[in-house]
Phi, psi and omega in degrees: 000124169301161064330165179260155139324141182310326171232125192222151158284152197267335123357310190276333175258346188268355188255157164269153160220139208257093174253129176270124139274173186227133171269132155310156176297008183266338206065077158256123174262125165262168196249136187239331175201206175221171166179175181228160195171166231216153191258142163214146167236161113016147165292193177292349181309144166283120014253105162295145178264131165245134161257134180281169150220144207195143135341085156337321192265353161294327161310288187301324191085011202258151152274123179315341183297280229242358174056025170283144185266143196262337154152264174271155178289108190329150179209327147211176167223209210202112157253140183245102181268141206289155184276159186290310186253320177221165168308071171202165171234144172267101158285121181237152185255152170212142187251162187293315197239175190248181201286343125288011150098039163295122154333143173247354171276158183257106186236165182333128204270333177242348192233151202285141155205183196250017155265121183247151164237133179243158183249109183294125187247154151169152181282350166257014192310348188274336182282301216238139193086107178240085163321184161223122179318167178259329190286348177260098178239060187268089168298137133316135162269131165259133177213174196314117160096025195270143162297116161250189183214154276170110209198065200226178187257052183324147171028078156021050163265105195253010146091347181071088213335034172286180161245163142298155177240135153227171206265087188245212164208174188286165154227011149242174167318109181245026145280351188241151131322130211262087191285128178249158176015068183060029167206166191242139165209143201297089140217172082320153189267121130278136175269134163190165193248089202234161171245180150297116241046033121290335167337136147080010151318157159271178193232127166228161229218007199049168351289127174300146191276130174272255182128106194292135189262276207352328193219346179091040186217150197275160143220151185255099149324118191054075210327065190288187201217132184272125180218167176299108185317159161269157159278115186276151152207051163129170147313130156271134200014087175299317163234077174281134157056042186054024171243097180341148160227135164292007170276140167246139172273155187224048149357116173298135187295334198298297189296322180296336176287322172308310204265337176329286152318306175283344161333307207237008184044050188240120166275000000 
């Protein structure tokens, strides 16, 4: 049996990884992309909620921009939730839409944004999975040219079931809302170097959180604070004029906490 190290980061087992399906007019499902996302629950109170969070447009198949289609349209998807204690994962399916073909995700009841919530059931959440709470929402102050870190599955790389970590720094204000093509939206820019299958990463900003496996329990360094990520979900104009850009979006904890709450019907 594998194990994790006794102290880990924790970060490295809290990103999910995400295989998207598609159905044929047979209902056959293929896998169309990979992506990635993160658990928030509730507190411990009865009845927990646990929820994914993800890049909206992995549901959709849509670019959030321009409402263009990413190729097929998604219809359910395949999350591999990490064991608490050893090197292995629980797959689970969840399908997107319900039997009138409704969406089964939840996005934001007033602002446009590039996030969604699905909501998750199993019966191991206690084995499987390291949600993030909704009440440790204690932000660090950030500011322009600070590391942030990306912390997702590029090219369906899954890492001997870790996530990748990769390295940016902020590269806009992220006290300010970001205007893009006539609109304002809760994100901030990064400069990193991100791939595919990073959508719906969480962003995290330090100090980082350890995760004890013995007793289960997070510690903080330098007597820092575990707070609710920020969200990655792409390149800002990825192939403008046929040249890739190394800027990235970053969606703000503030809103996932939003939709969160509306989620769970709560303000």
């Amino acid at each position: 049996m594998d194990l994790y190290p006794e102290r880990f980061n924790a970060g490295s087992i809290q990103s999910i990884y995400l295989e998207i399906y598609f159905s044929d007019e047979l209902h056959r499902e293929s896998i169309c992309r990979s992506g990635t996302g993160f658990l928030v629950a509730n507190s411990s109170e009865s009845p927990r909620k646990v929820f994914l969070v993800t890049a909206k447009h992995n549901f959709t198949g849509l670019d959030f921009f321009t409402n263009d289609p990413l190729g097929d349209q998604p219809r359910l998807i395949k999350i591999f939730l990490p064991h608490r204690k050893q090197l292995r994962w629980k797959p689970i399916e969840i399908p997107l839409y319900n039997r009138e073909n409704n969406p089964l995700w939840i996005e934001h009841p007033t602002k446009d944004t590039d996030i969604a919530l699905l909501e998750v059931h199993c019966d191991e959440l206690l084995e499987y999975g390291l949600p993030y709470v909704d009440h440790i929402v204690v932000n660090p102050r950030l500011n322009v040219t600070d590391s942030i870190s990306v912390v997702g599955f590029p090219l369906e790389r899954k890492g001997q079931y870790l996530a990748i970590w990769t390295t940016g720094f902020v590269a806009t204000d992220p006290e300010l809302d970001f205007h893009f093509k006539g609109e304002e939206y809760p994100f901030f820019l990064i400069s990193a170097k991100t791939w595919h299958g990073q959508s719906g990463s969480p962003v995290y900003t330090g100090p980082f959180a350890w995760f004890s496996r013995s007793n289960e329990r997070f510690y903080c360094d330098s007597g820092g604070f575990i707070h609710l990520p920020h969200m990655y979900s792409g390149r800002l104009n990825p192939k403008e004029d046929g040249k890739s850009s190394d800027v990235g979006i970053v969606w703000k904890n503030t809103v996932i906490r939003e939709i969160f709450h509306h989620a769970i019907g709560t303000t």
